[in-house]
C-alpha positions in Angstrom: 11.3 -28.4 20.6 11.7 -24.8 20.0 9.9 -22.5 20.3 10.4 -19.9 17.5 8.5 -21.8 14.9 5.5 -23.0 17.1 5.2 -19.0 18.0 5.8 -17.8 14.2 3.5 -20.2 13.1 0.9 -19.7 15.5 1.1 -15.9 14.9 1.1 -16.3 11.3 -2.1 -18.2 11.8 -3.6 -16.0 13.9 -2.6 -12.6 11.9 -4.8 -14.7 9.1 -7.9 -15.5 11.6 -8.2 -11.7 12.7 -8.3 -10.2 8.7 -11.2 -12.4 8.2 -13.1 -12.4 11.5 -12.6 -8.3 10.7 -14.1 -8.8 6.9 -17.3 -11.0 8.5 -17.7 -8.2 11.5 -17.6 -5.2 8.5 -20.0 -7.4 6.4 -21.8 -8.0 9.5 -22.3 -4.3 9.8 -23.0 -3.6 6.2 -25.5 -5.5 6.1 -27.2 -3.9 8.8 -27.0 -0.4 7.3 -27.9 -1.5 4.0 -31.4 -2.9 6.1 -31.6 0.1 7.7 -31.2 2.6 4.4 -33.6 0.5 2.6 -36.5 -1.1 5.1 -35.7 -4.2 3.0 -34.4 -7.1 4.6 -30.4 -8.6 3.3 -28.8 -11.8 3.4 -25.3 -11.9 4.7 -22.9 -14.6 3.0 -19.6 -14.9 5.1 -17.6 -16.4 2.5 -13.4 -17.8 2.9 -10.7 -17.3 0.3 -11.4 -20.6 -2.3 -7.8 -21.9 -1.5 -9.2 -22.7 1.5 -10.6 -25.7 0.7 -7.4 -27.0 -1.7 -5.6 -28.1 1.4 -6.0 -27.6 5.4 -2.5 -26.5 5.6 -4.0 -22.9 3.9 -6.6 -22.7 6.2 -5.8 -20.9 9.5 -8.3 -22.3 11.8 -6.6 -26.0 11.0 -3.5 -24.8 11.4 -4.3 -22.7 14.8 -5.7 -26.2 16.3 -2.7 -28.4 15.1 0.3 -25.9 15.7 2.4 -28.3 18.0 2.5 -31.1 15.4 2.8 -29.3 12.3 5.8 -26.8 13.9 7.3 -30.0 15.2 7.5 -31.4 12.0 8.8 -28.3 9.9 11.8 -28.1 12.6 12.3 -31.4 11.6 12.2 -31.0 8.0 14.6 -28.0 8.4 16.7 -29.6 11.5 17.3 -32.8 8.7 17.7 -30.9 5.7 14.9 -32.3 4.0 12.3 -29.0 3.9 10.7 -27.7 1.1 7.7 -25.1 0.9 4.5 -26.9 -0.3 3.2 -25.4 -3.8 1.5 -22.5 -3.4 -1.6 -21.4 -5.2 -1.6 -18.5 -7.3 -4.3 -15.6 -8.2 -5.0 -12.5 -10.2 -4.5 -9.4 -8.1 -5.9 -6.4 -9.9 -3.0 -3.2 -10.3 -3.8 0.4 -10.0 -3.3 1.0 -13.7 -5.9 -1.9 -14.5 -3.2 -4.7 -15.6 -3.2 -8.2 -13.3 -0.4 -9.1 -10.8 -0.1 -12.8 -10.2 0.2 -13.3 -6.3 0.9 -16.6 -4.9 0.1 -17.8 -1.6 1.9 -20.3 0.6 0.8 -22.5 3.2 0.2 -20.6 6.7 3.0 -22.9 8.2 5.1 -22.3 5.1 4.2 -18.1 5.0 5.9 -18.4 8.9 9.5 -19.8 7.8 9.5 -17.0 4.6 9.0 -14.5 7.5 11.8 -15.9 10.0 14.5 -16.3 7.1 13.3 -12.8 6.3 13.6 -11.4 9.3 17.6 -13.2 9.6 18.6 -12.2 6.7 17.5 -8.3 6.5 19.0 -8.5 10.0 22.4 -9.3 9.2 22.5 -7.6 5.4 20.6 -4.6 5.6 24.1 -2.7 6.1 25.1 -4.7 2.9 22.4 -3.0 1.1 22.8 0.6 -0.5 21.5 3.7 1.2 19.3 4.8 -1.7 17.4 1.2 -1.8 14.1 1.9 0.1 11.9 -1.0 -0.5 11.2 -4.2 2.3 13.7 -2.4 4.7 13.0 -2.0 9.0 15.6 0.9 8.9 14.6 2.4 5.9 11.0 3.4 4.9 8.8 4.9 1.7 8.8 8.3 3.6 12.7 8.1 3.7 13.0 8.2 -0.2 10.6 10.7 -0.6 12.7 13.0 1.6 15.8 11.7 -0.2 14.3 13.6 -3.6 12.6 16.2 -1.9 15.9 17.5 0.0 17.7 16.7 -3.4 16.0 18.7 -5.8 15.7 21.8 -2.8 17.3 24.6 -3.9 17.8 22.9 -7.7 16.0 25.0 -10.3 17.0 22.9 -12.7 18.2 19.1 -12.4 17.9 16.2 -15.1 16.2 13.3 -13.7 15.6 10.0 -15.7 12.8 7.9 -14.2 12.7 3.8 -15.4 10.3 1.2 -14.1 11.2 -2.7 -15.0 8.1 -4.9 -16.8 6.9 -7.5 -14.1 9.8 -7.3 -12.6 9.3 -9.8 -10.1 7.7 -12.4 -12.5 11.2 -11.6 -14.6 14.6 -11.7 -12.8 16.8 -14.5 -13.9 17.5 -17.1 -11.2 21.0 -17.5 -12.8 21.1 -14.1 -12.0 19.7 -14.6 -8.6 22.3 -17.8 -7.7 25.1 -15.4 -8.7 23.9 -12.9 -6.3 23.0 -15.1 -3.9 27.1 -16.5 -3.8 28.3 -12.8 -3.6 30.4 -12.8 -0.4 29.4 -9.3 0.3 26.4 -11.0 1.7 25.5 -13.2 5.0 24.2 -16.1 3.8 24.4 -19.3 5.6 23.9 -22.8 3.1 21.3 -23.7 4.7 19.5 -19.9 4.4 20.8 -20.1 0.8 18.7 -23.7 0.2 15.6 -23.0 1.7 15.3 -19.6 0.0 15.9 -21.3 -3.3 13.4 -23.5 -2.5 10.9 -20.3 -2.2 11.6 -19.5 -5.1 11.4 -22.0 -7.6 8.4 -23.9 -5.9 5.8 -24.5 -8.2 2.1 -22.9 -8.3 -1.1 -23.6 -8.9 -4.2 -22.3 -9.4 -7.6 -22.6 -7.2 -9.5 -25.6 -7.6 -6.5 -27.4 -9.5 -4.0 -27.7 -6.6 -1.9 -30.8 -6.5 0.7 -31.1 -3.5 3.2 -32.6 -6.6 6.3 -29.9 -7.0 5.5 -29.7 -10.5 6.5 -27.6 -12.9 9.0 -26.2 -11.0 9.3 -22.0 -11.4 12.0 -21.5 -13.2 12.2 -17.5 -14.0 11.2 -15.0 -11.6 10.5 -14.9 -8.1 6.6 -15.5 -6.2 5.2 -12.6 -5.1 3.3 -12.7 -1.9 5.8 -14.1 0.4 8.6 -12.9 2.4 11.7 -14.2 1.1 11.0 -12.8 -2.1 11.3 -9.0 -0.3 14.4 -9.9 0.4 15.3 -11.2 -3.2 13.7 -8.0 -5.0 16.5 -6.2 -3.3 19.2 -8.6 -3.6 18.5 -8.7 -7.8 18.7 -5.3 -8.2 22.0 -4.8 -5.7 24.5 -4.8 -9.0 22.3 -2.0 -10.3 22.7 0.2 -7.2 26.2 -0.8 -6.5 27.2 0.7 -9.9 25.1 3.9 -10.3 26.7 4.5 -6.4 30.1 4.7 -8.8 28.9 7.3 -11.2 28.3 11.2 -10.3 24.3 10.6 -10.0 21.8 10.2 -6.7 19.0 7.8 -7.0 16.2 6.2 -5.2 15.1 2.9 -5.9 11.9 0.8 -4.4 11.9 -2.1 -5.8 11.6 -1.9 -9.2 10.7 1.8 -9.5 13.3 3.9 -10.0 14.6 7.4 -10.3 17.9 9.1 -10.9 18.9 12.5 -11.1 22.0 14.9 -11.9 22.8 18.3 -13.2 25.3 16.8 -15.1 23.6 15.5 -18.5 26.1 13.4 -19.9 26.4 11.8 -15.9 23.2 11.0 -16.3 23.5 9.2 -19.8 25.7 7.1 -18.8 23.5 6.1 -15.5 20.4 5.1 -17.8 23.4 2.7 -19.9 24.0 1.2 -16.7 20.5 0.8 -16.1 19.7 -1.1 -19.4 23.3 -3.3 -18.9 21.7 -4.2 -15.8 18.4 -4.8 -16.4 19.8 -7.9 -19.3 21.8 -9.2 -16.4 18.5 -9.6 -14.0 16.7 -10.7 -16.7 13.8 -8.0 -16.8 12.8 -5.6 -19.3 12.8 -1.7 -19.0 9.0 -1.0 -18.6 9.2 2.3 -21.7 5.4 3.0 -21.5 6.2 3.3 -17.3 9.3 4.8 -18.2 9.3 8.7 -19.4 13.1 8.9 -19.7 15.0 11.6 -19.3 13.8 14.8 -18.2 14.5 18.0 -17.1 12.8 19.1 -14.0 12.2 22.6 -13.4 9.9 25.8 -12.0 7.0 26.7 -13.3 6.9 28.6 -16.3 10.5 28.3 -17.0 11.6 27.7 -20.9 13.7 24.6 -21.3 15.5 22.9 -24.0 14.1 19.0 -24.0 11.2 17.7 -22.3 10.2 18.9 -18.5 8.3 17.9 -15.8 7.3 19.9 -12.8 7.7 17.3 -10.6 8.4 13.6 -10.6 6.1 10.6 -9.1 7.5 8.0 -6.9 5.4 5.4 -5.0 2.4 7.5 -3.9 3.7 10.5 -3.4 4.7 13.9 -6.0 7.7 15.8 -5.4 9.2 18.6 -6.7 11.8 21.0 -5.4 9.3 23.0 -3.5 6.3 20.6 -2.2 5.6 17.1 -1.2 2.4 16.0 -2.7 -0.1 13.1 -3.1 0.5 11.0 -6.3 -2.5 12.1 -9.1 -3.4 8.2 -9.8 -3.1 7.8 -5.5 -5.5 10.9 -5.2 -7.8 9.7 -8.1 -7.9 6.3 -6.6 -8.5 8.3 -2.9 -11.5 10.6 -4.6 -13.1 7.0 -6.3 -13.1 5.0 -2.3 -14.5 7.8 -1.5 -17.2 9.1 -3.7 -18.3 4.9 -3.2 -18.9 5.9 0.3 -20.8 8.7 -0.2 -23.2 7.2 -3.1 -23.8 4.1 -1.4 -25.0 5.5 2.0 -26.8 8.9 0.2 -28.0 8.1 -3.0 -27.9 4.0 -4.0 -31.2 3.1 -1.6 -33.0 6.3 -3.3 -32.0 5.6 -6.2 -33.8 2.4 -6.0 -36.9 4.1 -4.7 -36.4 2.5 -1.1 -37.0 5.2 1.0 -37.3 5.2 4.6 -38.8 8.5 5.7 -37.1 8.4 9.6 -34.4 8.4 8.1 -34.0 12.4 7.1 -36.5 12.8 9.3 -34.9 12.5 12.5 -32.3 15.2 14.4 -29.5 14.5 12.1 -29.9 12.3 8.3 -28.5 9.3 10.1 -27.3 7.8 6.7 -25.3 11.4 6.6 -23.9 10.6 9.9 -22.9 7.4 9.1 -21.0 8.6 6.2 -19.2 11.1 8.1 -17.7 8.1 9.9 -17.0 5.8 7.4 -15.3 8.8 6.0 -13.3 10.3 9.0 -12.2 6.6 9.4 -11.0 6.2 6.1 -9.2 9.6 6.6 -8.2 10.0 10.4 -8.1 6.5 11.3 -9.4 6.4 14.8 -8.9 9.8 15.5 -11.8 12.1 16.4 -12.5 16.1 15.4 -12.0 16.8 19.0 -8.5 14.8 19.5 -7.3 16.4 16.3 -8.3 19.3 17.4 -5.8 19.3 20.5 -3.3 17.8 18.3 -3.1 20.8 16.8 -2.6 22.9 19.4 -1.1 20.9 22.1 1.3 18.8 22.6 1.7 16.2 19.9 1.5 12.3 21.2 3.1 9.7 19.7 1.3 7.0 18.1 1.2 4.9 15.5 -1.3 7.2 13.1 -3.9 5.2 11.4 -5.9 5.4 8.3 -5.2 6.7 4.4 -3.5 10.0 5.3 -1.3 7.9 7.8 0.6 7.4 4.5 1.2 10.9 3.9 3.0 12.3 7.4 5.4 14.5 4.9 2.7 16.1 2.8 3.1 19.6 2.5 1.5 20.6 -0.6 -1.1 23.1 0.4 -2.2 23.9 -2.6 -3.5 20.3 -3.4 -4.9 19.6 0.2 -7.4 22.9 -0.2 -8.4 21.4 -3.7 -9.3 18.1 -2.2 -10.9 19.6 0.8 -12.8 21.7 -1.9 -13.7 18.4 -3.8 -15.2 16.5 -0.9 -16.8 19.7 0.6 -18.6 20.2 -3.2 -19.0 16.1 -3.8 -21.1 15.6 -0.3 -23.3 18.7 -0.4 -24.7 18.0 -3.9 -25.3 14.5 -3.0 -27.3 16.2 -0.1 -29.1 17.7 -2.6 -29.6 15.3 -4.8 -30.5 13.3 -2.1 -33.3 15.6 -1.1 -34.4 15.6 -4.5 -34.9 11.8 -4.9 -36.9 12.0 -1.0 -39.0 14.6 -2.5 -40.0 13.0 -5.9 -41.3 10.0 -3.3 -43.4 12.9 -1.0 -40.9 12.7 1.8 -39.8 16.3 3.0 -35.9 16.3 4.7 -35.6 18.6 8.2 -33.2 16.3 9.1 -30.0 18.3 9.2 -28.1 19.4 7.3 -30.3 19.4 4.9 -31.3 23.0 3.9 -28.1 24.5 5.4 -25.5 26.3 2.7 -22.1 24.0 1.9 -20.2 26.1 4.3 -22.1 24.8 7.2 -21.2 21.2 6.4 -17.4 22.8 8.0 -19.0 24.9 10.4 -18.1 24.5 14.4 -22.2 24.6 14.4 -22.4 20.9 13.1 -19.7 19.6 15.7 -18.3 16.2 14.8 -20.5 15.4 12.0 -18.1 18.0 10.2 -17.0 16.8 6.7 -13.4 15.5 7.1 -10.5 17.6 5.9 -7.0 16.6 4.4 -5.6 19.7 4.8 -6.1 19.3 8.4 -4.9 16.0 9.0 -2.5 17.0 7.0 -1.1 19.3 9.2 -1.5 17.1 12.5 0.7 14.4 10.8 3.3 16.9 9.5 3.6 18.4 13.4 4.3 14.6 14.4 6.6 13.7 12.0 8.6 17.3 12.8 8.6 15.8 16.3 8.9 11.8 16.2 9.8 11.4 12.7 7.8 10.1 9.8 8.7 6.5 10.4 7.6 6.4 14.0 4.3 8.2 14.0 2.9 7.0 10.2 1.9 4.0 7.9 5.5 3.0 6.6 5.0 0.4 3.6 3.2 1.0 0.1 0.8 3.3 -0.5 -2.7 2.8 0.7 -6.0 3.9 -1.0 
């Protein structure tokens, strides 16, 4: 028996294990500070994803224990032509702008053959693809397109850009127009590859707690989203598209179904968003106008134009215009809320609820303070300390695989916005301090725990060591040094935007 699916599936499996053996050890932890903050004892419930329990092939423990048989009898499903994905089971995934994403998940043993036929077929097509198709891509990254319009619009003080985003596009594309693309001999694609990523996508779903192993309804529009075949698919769909705008005098960049394209030829660039609509018909999906703010003309501050401008376009997370690289605003407000959750819930919620504990702002340092520096600097730095980032930024630069949020943001160079949310998080944590205070007072508790008492500026002061407040601007800078010297894709997070 071979070995490559026992190993995928075993890895699969075990990938699965470790996310939730890290969610029990965080609400493991949790629930001691929360303890701790209040003096009142909390019950911990370790729970597992409902699907679960709809069939043993979902859960990864079961499928750990009994990887021999079940690999051996996928290769033999595949080996006789006779495999097909079991349903999968399908939930609500909340978006950033507050609408649902249905996501469906596969069987562990099932998830492990989507990523092998993904890995094959980027493999062998990835040349196939266009250059300005970002998304799902080893040789290509996020960062890549943002440098694509950033060196673009350089030295542009004017350019027309038209920005378009498709309506559920995965949920949408036409599997005629899938099966056409899928027999396009510009593409490596083997029969077999070609069957069992059909099967992908028109396996049937479910929801929790009404799962059946019966393939039925089959899917019979769109394309599942939470598996890897389907990567590959979102890119294949749109390959027309990019093929065609490559033939007109336009640039683009395109992830997924976001997409932006720019000239400083206006008529150009009419006929590139006609292309766009004939195209989107052909997949199937609609052009997303509420998403979509059309043609624009992107220019400098302060300068008069003629039809509707922008300062600077957003794509993905980031916000880029012909003189910065900056955080997208719905990123950074999503960045500000994780954050300001940190800070209430270790300052202020326990207070709040007239739970005090007087040792704790009683002691050398508020430890609740202390902890929130480090849930913060985690969130931020990843596992980076002040002091390493400290010699990062004089010394030589290492390269590693940079973790945490700004790990997403190695190209970020807008000053300007880094100072402001320094400025913010400085401003947000020292009048919870005081608020804080406040709430220990009203009980007869008196802070000397530091810093309370201190001025804001001490809260960045070399005085306070590493129970400094955090700073973007600063890791910022350490990730823009690495990417100068490694490159963006080898030193930072390289898929979607993180918050």
């Amino acid at each position: 028996m071979s070995n490559l699916f026992l190993k995928a599936i075993q890895k699969e499996a075990q990938k699965l294990i470790a996310r939730h053996q890290r969610y029990a050890l965080y609400l493991h932890e949790e629930t001691q500070r929360r303890q701790d903050r209040s003096g009142v004892p909390w019950t911990k419930t370790v729970q597992t994803p409902a699907y679960w329990s709809d069939d043993d092939g979902f859960n990864p423990y079961h499928v750990r224990k009994h990887a021999e048989s079940i690999s051996y009898a996928v290769e033999k499903a595949i080996r006789t032509r006779q495999y097909h994905p079991r349903p999968a089971v399908s939930y609500a995934f909340p978006k950033g702008d507050g609408t649902l994403r249905d996501v469906s998940v596969f069987q562990v043993a099932d998830q492990a053959v989507a990523g092998i036929l993904f890995r094959r077929l980027l493999k062998k097509n990835r040349s196939r693809f266009s250059s300005k198709s970002f998304a799902y891509r080893t040789d290509l990254s996020v960062h890549d397109a943002v440098i694509h319009l950033a060196s673009s619009f350089a030295g542009h003080p004017r350019i027309f850009i038209a920005e378009y985003d498709f309506r559920k596009y995965f949920e949408s594309i036409s599997h005629e127009h899938l099966e056409r693309t899928l027999c396009d001999k510009r593409f490596y694609i083997t029969d077999e590859e070609r069957r069992i990523i059909r099967a992908f996508y028109t396996c049937s779903t479910h929801q929790t707690g009404q799962y059946s192993n019966q393939h039925e309804p089959p899917r019979t529009r769109g394309i599942p989203q939470g598996v890897s075949t389907s990567l590959f698919l979102a890119n294949l769909a749109a390959h027309p598209l990019d093929r065609r705008l490559e033939n007109l005098r336009v640039d683009f960049a395109r992830y997924a179904d976001d997409t932006i394209v720019w000239s400083d030829d206006y008529a150009e660039l009419c006929r590139a968003v006609i292309v766009l609509t004939e195209a989107a018909q052909e997949m199937g999906v609609e052009v997303n106008m509420k998403k979509s703010p059309g043609i624009r003309l992107l220019t400098n501050e302060g300068a008069a134009t003629e039809l509707n401008s922008a300062r600077y376009v957003e794509f993905i997370g980031y916000r880029v215009n012909a003189q910065t690289i900056g955080i997208r605003k719905s990123s950074a407000t999503r960045i500000k809320d994780h954050i300001s959750k940190l800070i209430y819930t270790n300052l202020l919620e326990q207070p709040h609820k007239n739970q005090f504990v007087p040792a704790r702002v009683t002691a050398t340092i508020d430890l609740d303070y202390k902890t929130t520096i480090a849930q913060i600097q985690r969130y931020m730095y990843g596992d980076l300390t002040e002091e390493m980032l400290a010699k990062n930024l004089t010394g030589d630069i290492p390269k590693l695989r940079y973790k945490g949020l700004m790990s997403f943001y190695p190209i970020v160079n807008d000053e300007t916005q880094l100072i402001h949310l320094d400025g913010w998080l400085l401003r947000t944590i020292h009048t919870s301090l005081r608020a804080r205070a406040a709430l220990f007072q009203s009980a007869g508790i008196l802070p000397t725990a530091l810093p309370h008492g201190q001025p804001k500026q001490f809260l960045i002061s070399p005085a306070i060591g590493s129970l400094r407040v955090p700073s973007f601007r600063k890791i910022a800078h350490v990730l823009r040094r690495a990417a100068e010297v490694h490159g963006p894709n080898a030193v930072g997070h390289t898929g979607g935007p993180t918050s």
